[in-house]
C-alpha positions as CSV (number, residue, x, y, z in Angstrom):
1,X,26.3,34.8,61.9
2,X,27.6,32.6,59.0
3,X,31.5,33.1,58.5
4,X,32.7,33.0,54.8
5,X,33.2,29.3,54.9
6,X,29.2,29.0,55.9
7,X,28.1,31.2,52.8
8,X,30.6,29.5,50.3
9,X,29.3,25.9,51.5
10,X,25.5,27.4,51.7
11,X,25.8,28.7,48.0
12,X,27.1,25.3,46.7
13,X,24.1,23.4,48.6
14,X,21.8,25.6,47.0
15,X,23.2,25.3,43.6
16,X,23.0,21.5,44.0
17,X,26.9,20.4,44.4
18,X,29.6,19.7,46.1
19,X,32.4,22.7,46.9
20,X,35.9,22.2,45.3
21,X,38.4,22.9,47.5
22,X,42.2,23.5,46.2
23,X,45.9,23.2,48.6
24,X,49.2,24.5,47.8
25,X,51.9,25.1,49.6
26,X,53.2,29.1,50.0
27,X,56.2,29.8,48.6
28,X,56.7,26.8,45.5
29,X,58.1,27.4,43.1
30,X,58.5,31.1,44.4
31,X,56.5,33.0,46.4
32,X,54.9,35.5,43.6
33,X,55.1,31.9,41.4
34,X,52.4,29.9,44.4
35,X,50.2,33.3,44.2
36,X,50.0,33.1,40.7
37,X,49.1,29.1,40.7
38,X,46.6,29.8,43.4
39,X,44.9,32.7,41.5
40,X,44.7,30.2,38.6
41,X,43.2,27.7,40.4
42,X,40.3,30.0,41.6
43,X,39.9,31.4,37.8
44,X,39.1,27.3,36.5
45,X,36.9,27.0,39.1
46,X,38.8,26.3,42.7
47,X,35.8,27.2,45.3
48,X,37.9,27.2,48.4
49,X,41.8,27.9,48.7
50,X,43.8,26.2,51.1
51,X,47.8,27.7,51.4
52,X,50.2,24.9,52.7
53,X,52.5,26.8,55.0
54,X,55.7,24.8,54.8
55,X,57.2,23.0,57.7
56,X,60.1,21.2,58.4
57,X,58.2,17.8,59.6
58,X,55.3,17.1,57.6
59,X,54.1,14.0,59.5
60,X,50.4,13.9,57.5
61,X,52.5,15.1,54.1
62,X,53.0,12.8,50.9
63,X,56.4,13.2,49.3
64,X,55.0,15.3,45.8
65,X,54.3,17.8,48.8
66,X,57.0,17.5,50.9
67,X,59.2,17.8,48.1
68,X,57.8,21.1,47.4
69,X,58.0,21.9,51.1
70,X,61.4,21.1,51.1
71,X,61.9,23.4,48.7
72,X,60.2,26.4,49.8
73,X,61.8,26.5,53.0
74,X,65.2,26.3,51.0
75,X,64.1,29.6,49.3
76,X,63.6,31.2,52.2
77,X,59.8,31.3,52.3
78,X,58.8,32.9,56.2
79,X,55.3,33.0,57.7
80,X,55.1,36.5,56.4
81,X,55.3,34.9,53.0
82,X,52.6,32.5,53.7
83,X,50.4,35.8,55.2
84,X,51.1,37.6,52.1
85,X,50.0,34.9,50.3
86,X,46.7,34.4,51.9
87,X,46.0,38.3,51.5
88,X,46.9,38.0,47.7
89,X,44.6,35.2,47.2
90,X,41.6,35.8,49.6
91,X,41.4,39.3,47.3
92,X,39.7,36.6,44.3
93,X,37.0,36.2,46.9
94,X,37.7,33.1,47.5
95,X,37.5,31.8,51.4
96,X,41.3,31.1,51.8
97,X,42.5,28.9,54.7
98,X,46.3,28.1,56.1
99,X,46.9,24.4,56.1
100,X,49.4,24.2,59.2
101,X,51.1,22.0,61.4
102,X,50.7,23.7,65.2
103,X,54.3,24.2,65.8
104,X,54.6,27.3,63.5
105,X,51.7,28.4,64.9
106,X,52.7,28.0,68.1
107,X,56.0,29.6,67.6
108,X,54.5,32.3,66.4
109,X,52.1,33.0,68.8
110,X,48.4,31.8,68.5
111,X,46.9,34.9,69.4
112,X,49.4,37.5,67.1
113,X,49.0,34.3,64.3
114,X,44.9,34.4,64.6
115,X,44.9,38.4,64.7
116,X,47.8,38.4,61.5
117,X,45.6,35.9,59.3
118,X,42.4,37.5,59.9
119,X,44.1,40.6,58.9
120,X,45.4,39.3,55.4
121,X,42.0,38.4,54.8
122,X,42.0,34.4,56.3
123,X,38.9,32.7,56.6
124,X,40.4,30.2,59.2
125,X,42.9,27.0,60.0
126,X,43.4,23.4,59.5
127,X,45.5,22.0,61.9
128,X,46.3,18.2,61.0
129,X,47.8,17.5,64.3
130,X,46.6,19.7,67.2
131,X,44.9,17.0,69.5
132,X,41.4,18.8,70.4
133,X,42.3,18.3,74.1
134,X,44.8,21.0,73.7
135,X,43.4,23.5,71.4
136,X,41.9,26.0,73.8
137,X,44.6,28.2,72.7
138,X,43.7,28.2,69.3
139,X,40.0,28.0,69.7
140,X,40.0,31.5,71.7
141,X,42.2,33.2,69.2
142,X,40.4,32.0,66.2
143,X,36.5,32.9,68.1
144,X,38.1,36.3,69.0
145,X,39.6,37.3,65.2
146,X,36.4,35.5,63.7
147,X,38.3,32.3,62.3
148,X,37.0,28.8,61.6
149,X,39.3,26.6,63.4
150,X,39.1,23.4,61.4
151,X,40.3,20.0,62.7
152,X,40.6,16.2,61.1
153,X,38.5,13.1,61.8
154,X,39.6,9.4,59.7
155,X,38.3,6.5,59.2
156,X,39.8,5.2,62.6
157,X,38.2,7.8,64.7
158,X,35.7,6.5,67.6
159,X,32.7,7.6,67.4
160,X,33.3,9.7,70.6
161,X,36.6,10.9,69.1
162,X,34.0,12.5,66.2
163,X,31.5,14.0,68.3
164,X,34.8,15.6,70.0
165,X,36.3,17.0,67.0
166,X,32.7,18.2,65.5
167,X,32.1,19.8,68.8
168,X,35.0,22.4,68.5
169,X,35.3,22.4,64.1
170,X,33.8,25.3,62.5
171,X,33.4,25.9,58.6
172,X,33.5,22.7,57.9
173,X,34.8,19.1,59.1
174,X,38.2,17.4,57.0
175,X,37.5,13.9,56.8
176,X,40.5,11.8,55.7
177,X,39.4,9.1,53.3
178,X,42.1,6.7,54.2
179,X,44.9,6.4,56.6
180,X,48.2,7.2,55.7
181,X,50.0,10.5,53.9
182,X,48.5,12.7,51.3
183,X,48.8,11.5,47.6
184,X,47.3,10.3,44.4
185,X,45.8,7.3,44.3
186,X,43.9,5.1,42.1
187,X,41.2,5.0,43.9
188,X,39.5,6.6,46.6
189,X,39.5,5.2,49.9
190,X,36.2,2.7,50.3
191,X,35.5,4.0,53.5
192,X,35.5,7.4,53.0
193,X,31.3,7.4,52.4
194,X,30.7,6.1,55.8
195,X,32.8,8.3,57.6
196,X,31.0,11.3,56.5
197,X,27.9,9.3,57.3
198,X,29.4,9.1,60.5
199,X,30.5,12.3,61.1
200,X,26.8,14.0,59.4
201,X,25.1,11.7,62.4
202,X,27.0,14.3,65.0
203,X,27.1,17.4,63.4
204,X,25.5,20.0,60.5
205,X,28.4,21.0,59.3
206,X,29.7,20.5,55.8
207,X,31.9,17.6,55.5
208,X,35.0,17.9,53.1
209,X,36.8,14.9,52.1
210,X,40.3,15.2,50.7
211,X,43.5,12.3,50.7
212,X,44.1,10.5,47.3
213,X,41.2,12.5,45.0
214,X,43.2,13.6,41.9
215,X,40.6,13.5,38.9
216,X,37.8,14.9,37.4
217,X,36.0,11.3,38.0
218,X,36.8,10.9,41.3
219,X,36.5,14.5,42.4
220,X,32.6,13.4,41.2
221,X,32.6,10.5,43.2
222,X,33.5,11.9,46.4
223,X,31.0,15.1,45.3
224,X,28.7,12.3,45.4
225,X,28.5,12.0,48.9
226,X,30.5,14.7,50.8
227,X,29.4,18.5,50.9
228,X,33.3,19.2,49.7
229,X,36.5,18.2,47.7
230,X,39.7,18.5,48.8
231,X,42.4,18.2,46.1
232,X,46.2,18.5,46.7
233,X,49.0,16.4,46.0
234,X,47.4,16.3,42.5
235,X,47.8,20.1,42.0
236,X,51.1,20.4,43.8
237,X,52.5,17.5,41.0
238,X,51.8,19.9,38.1
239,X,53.9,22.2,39.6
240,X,56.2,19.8,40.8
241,X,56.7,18.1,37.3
242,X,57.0,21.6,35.2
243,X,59.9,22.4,37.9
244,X,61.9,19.2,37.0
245,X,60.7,19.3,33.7
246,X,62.2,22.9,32.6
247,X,58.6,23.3,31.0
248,X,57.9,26.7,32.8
249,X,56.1,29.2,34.6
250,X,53.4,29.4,31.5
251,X,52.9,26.1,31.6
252,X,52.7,25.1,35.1
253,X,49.9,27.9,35.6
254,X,48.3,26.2,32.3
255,X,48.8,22.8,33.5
256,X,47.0,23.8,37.2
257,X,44.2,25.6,35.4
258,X,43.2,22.3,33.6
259,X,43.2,19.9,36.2
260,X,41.3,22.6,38.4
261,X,38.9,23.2,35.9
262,X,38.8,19.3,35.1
263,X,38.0,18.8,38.7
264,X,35.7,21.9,39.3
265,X,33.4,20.0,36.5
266,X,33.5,16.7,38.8
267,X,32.1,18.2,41.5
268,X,29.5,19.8,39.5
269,X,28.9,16.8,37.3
270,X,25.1,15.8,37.7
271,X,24.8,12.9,39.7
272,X,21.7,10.3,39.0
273,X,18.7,10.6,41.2
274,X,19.9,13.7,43.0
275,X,18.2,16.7,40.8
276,X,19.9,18.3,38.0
277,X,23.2,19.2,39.2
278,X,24.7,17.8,42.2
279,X,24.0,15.9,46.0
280,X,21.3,15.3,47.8
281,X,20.4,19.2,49.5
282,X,21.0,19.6,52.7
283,X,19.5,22.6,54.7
284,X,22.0,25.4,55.1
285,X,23.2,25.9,58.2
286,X,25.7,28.4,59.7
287,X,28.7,27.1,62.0
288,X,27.8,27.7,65.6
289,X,30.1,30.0,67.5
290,X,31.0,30.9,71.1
291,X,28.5,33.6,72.5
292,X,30.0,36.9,73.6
């Protein structure tokens, strides 16, 4: 049975393209204000929603988002908050993952945190730093409540370390395209196009590819190659900069809506020798799960 992740990653292979994939953190600049920046994002074209749930440590975390991190959990914003913002934006239709660190899940409970996201409508997790050896926990929880536990491969990763990680991801795989903390960049990392190579040679699920992308131009680069595009410190800056700026709610949500739509046409751009509209098709395939 293909989970929502599957179907939204299917459809995009059909049509030809790469799958857009959009992060900001719950609760920045309010909670009701991230809601309304996510729902944007999905309007201009945002195929995939992941909702940042703040935390005090950000070890994988760029300062544009740790700033607005920071400044959630100064307002207050709770894991209830993040829940309610999941419900609020899965309702678009959009497959809408939490971006966590595993303490908060942890804290909370793995089992009562699976059951509560797939309640508000979750399609799954990405947990940046819970090692694979140790997520039996969270790989129970997230087969019962019919989550796609996703986890991270870089360029660093053995090979063995890859087939580890593909072994136990469903929905798709998060390849970081460099080492180091999340960001804009000039460029995307050069070795970002053999590590999905790599990680393609163990597995058929979609490979997403987010750290540094932050343009239309190189949202079609990476579409070139990977099945998705993950975009986030780019996003969370417009917000950032209307905040400091005193520019307003109006414009920040008009200021994400651009650069979503800008990217959403990068990763639908055609690309030469590869059809009409996008990368080179791959069969679609569902993410295996656990019998029973």
């Amino acid at each position: 049975m293909q989970s929502r992740l599957d179907e939204r990653f299917t459809a995009a292979r059909e049509e030809g393209r790469s799958l857009l994939v959009g992060y900001l953190p719950a609760g920045y600049p309010t909670v009701d204000g991230a809601i309304a920046a996510m729902r944007a994002m999905v309007a201009a074209g945002v195929d995939v929603v992941e909702v940042g749930l703040p935390y005090s440590d950000p070890t994988m975390d760029g300062p544009v988002i740790q700033d607005a991190a920071d400044a959630a959990l100064r307002g207050g914003v709770t894991t209830a908050d993040v829940l309610r913002t999941v419900e609020a934006v899965a309702a678009t239709g959009a497959p809408t993952v939490v971006m966590t660190y595993w303490n908060p899940i942890d804290r909370y409970g793995p089992a009562r945190f699976a059951a509560d996201l797939a309640a508000a409508g979750g399609a799954g997790a990405i947990t940046p730093d819970l090692p694979p050896e140790e997520a039996a926990p969270w790989l129970a929880a997230s087969a019962e409540h019919g989550l796609d536990p996703v986890f991270l491969v870089a360029p660093s990763s053995s090979d063995a370390r890859i087939r580890l990680v593909t072994g136990i991801s469903r929905g798709f795989v998060y390849a970081a395209s460099l080492m180091g903390v999340t960001g804009t960049r000039a460029a995307v990392g050069t070795r970002a196009a053999d590590l999905v190579a790599r990680v393609r040679a163990t597995t058929e699920l979609p490979v997403a590819v987010g750290l540094g992308v932050s343009t239309g131009a190189q949202a079609a680069e990476v579409a070139g190659f990977a099945d998705g595009v993950i975009v986030g410190s780019a996003l969370v800056k417009v917000l950032v900069d209307a905040q400091r700026s005193g520019a307003g709610d109006a414009a920040a949500l008009d200021g994400i809506g651009r650069l979503a739509a800008e990217l959403a046409e990068g990763v639908r751009a055609p690309r030469p020798g590869l059809g009409l509209t996008g990368v080179a098709p791959r069969p679609p395939t569902g993410s295996p799960r656990p019998p029973g």
